[in-house]
NUBANU-100525 format. One record per residue (C-alpha): residue number from 1; x, z, y; chain. Coordinates in pm, whole numbers. Layout:
! residues N
REC    n       u       w       v  chain
REC  NUM       X       Z       Y      A
...
END
This chain:
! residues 154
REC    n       u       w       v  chain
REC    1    -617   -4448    8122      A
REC    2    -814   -4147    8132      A
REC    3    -718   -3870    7965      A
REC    4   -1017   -3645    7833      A
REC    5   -1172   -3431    7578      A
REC    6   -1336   -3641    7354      A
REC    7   -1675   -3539    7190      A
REC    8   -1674   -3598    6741      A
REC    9   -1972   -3833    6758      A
REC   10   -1782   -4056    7054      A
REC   11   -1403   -4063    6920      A
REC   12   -1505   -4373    6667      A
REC   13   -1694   -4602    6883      A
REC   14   -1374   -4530    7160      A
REC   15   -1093   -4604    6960      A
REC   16   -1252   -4941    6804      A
REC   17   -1250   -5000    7186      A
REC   18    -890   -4937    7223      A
REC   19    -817   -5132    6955      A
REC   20    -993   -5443    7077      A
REC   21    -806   -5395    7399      A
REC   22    -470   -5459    7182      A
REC   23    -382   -5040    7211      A
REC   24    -204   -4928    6913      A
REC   25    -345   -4579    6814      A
REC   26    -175   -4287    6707      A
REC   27    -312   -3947    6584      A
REC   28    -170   -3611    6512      A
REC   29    -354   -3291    6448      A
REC   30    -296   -2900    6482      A
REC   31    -367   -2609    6628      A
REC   32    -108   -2600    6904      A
REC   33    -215   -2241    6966      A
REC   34     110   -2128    7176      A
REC   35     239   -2466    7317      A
REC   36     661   -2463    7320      A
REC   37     932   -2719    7362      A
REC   38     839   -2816    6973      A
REC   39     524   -2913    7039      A
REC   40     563   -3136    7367      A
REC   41     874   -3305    7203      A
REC   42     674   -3367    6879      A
REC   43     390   -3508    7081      A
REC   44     621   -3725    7290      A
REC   45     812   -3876    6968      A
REC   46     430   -3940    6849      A
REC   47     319   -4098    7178      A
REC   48     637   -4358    7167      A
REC   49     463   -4485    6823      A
REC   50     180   -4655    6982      A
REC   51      -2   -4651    7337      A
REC   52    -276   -4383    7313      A
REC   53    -228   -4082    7109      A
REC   54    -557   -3852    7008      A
REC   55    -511   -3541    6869      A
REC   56    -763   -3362    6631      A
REC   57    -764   -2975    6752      A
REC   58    -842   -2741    6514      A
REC   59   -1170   -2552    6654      A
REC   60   -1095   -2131    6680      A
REC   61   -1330   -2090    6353      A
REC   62   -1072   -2309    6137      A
REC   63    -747   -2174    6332      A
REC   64    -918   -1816    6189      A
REC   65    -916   -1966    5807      A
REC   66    -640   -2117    5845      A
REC   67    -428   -1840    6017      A
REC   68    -594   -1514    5997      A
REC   69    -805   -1292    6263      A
REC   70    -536   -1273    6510      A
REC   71    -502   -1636    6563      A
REC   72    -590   -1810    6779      A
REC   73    -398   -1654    7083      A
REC   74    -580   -1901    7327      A
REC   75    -914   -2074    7254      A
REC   76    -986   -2393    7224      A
REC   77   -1063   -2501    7517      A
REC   78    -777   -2337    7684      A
REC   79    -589   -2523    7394      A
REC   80    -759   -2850    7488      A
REC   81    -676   -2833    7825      A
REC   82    -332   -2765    7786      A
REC   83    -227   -3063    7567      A
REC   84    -411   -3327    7809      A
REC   85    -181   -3160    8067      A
REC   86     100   -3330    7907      A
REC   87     173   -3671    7979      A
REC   88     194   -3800    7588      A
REC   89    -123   -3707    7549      A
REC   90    -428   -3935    7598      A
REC   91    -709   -3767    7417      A
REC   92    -825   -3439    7256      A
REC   93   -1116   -3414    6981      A
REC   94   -1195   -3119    6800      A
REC   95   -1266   -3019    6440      A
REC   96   -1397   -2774    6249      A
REC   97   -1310   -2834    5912      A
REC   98    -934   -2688    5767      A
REC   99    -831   -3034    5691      A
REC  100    -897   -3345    5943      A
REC  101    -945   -3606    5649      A
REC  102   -1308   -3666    5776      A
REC  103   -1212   -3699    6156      A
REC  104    -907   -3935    6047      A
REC  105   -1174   -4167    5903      A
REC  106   -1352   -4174    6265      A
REC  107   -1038   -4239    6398      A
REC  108    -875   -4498    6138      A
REC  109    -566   -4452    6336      A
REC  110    -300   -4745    6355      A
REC  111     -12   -4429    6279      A
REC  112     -77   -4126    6170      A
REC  113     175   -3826    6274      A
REC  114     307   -3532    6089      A
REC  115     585   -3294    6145      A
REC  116     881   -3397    5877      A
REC  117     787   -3014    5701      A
REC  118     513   -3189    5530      A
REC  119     574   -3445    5182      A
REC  120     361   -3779    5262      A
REC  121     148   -3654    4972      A
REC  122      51   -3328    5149      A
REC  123     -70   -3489    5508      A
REC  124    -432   -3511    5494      A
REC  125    -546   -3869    5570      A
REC  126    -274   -4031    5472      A
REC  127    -422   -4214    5130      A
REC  128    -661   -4368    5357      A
REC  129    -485   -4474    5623      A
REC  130    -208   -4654    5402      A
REC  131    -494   -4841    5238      A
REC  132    -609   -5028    5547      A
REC  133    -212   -5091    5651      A
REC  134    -162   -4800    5872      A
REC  135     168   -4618    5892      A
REC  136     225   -4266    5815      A
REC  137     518   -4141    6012      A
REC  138     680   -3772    5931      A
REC  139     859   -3645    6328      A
REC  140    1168   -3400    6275      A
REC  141    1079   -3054    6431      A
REC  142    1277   -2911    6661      A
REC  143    1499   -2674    6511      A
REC  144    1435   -2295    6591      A
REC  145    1143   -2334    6799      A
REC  146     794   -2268    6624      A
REC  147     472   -2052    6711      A
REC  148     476   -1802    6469      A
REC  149     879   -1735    6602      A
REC  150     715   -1685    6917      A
REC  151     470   -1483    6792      A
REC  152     716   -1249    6622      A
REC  153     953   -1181    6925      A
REC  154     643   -1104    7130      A
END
Protein backbone atom coordinates (compact mmCIF):
# COMPACT_ATOMS: atom_id res chain seq x y z
CA UNK A 1 0.00 0.00 0.00
CA UNK A 2 1.03 3.40 -0.56
CA UNK A 3 1.46 5.55 2.01
CA UNK A 4 0.65 9.34 1.16
CA UNK A 5 -0.73 12.62 2.05
CA UNK A 6 -4.14 12.54 1.27
CA UNK A 7 -5.97 15.68 -0.13
CA UNK A 8 -9.83 16.55 2.07
CA UNK A 9 -11.87 16.29 -1.11
CA UNK A 10 -10.09 12.62 -1.98
CA UNK A 11 -9.98 10.90 1.65
CA UNK A 12 -13.94 9.78 1.16
CA UNK A 13 -14.02 8.38 -2.23
CA UNK A 14 -10.44 6.37 -0.99
CA UNK A 15 -11.51 4.85 2.01
CA UNK A 16 -15.01 3.54 0.47
CA UNK A 17 -12.30 1.93 -1.76
CA UNK A 18 -10.53 0.35 1.05
CA UNK A 19 -13.44 -0.78 2.39
CA UNK A 20 -14.66 -2.61 -0.68
CA UNK A 21 -11.27 -4.21 -0.79
CA UNK A 22 -12.25 -5.91 2.75
CA UNK A 23 -9.55 -3.19 4.69
CA UNK A 24 -10.75 -2.41 8.05
CA UNK A 25 -10.16 1.39 8.67
CA UNK A 26 -8.94 3.06 11.55
CA UNK A 27 -8.56 6.83 12.28
CA UNK A 28 -6.92 8.90 14.90
CA UNK A 29 -6.34 12.61 14.90
CA UNK A 30 -3.84 15.24 16.49
CA UNK A 31 -1.39 17.47 16.14
CA UNK A 32 1.67 15.30 16.70
CA UNK A 33 3.70 18.52 16.75
CA UNK A 34 6.98 17.00 18.53
CA UNK A 35 6.74 13.23 17.63
CA UNK A 36 8.12 10.93 20.89
CA UNK A 37 7.97 7.32 21.90
CA UNK A 38 4.09 8.22 22.94
CA UNK A 39 3.10 8.99 19.82
CA UNK A 40 4.66 6.06 17.61
CA UNK A 41 3.47 3.52 20.33
CA UNK A 42 -0.07 5.10 20.30
CA UNK A 43 -0.10 4.95 16.54
CA UNK A 44 1.15 1.36 16.48
CA UNK A 45 -1.58 0.09 19.17
CA UNK A 46 -4.07 2.04 16.64
CA UNK A 47 -2.65 0.43 13.48
CA UNK A 48 -3.09 -3.31 15.12
CA UNK A 49 -7.03 -2.33 15.20
CA UNK A 50 -7.56 -2.57 11.57
CA UNK A 51 -5.32 -2.61 8.28
CA UNK A 52 -4.97 1.05 7.19
CA UNK A 53 -4.85 3.76 9.66
CA UNK A 54 -5.49 7.66 8.44
CA UNK A 55 -4.81 10.25 10.59
CA UNK A 56 -6.57 13.74 10.52
CA UNK A 57 -3.59 16.41 11.17
CA UNK A 58 -4.49 19.38 12.63
CA UNK A 59 -3.44 22.23 9.98
CA UNK A 60 -0.80 25.04 11.84
CA UNK A 61 -3.91 27.61 11.91
CA UNK A 62 -5.94 25.15 14.33
CA UNK A 63 -2.66 23.83 16.25
CA UNK A 64 -2.46 28.00 16.90
CA UNK A 65 -6.26 27.95 18.46
CA UNK A 66 -5.87 25.15 19.88
CA UNK A 67 -2.39 25.64 21.53
CA UNK A 68 -1.37 29.16 21.46
CA UNK A 69 1.23 31.26 19.16
CA UNK A 70 4.14 29.20 19.97
CA UNK A 71 2.77 26.02 18.73
CA UNK A 72 3.28 24.49 16.31
CA UNK A 73 7.11 23.75 16.69
CA UNK A 74 7.17 22.09 13.14
CA UNK A 75 4.62 22.78 10.36
CA UNK A 76 2.49 20.78 8.89
CA UNK A 77 3.99 19.47 6.36
CA UNK A 78 7.08 18.69 8.24
CA UNK A 79 4.42 17.08 10.62
CA UNK A 80 2.90 15.17 7.69
CA UNK A 81 5.92 13.84 6.59
CA UNK A 82 7.06 12.62 9.69
CA UNK A 83 4.10 10.36 10.67
CA UNK A 84 4.05 8.58 7.05
CA UNK A 85 7.70 7.85 8.02
CA UNK A 86 6.43 5.47 10.48
CA UNK A 87 5.45 2.18 9.51
CA UNK A 88 1.75 2.23 11.33
CA UNK A 89 0.92 4.80 9.40
CA UNK A 90 -0.86 4.55 6.00
CA UNK A 91 -2.30 7.93 5.36
CA UNK A 92 -2.22 11.62 6.43
CA UNK A 93 -5.19 14.22 5.74
CA UNK A 94 -5.33 17.50 7.09
CA UNK A 95 -7.88 19.74 8.80
CA UNK A 96 -8.52 22.95 9.64
CA UNK A 97 -11.22 23.00 11.91
CA UNK A 98 -10.41 22.51 16.09
CA UNK A 99 -12.49 19.47 16.13
CA UNK A 100 -12.34 16.65 13.22
CA UNK A 101 -16.18 15.75 13.54
CA UNK A 102 -16.64 16.88 9.85
CA UNK A 103 -13.52 14.97 8.44
CA UNK A 104 -14.64 11.79 10.60
CA UNK A 105 -17.84 11.86 8.51
CA UNK A 106 -15.59 11.70 5.17
CA UNK A 107 -13.87 9.08 6.67
CA UNK A 108 -16.76 6.93 8.46
CA UNK A 109 -13.97 5.01 9.94
CA UNK A 110 -14.51 1.21 10.91
CA UNK A 111 -12.54 2.33 14.62
CA UNK A 112 -12.02 5.38 15.72
CA UNK A 113 -8.83 6.04 18.12
CA UNK A 114 -8.33 8.17 21.13
CA UNK A 115 -5.76 8.34 23.79
CA UNK A 116 -7.47 6.72 27.16
CA UNK A 117 -7.16 10.75 28.68
CA UNK A 118 -10.30 11.39 26.87
CA UNK A 119 -14.20 10.09 28.35
CA UNK A 120 -15.99 8.41 25.15
CA UNK A 121 -18.31 11.41 25.47
CA UNK A 122 -15.51 13.96 24.87
CA UNK A 123 -13.91 12.30 21.47
CA UNK A 124 -15.27 14.14 18.66
CA UNK A 125 -16.92 11.74 16.16
CA UNK A 126 -17.67 9.29 18.25
CA UNK A 127 -21.80 9.68 18.31
CA UNK A 128 -21.57 9.10 14.73
CA UNK A 129 -19.47 6.52 14.31
CA UNK A 130 -21.28 4.26 17.03
CA UNK A 131 -24.46 4.84 15.06
CA UNK A 132 -23.36 3.10 11.88
CA UNK A 133 -21.61 0.12 14.18
CA UNK A 134 -18.17 1.46 14.38
CA UNK A 135 -16.02 1.02 17.44
CA UNK A 136 -14.60 3.69 19.48
CA UNK A 137 -11.46 2.48 21.13
CA UNK A 138 -9.66 4.72 24.05
CA UNK A 139 -5.28 3.55 23.74
CA UNK A 140 -3.43 3.93 27.24
CA UNK A 141 -0.67 6.67 26.89
CA UNK A 142 2.52 6.02 27.67
CA UNK A 143 3.29 7.11 31.00
CA UNK A 144 5.70 10.18 31.36
CA UNK A 145 6.21 10.85 27.85
CA UNK A 146 4.06 13.80 26.31
CA UNK A 147 4.85 16.99 24.08
CA UNK A 148 4.26 19.65 26.25
CA UNK A 149 6.94 17.57 28.88
CA UNK A 150 9.18 17.92 26.09
CA UNK A 151 8.46 21.21 25.55
CA UNK A 152 9.12 22.20 29.15
CA UNK A 153 12.64 20.54 29.60
CA UNK A 154 13.67 22.22 26.36
Amino acid sequence: MKKNLIKRADIASLCRRLRRTGKRVVFTNGVFDVLHRGHVEYLTRAKRMGQVLVVGLNSDASVRRIKGNSRPVQNQTDRAIILLALEAVDYVVFFGEDRPDKLIRAVRPDVLVKGADYRIEEIAGADFVKSYGGRIARIKLTRGRSTSSILKKL
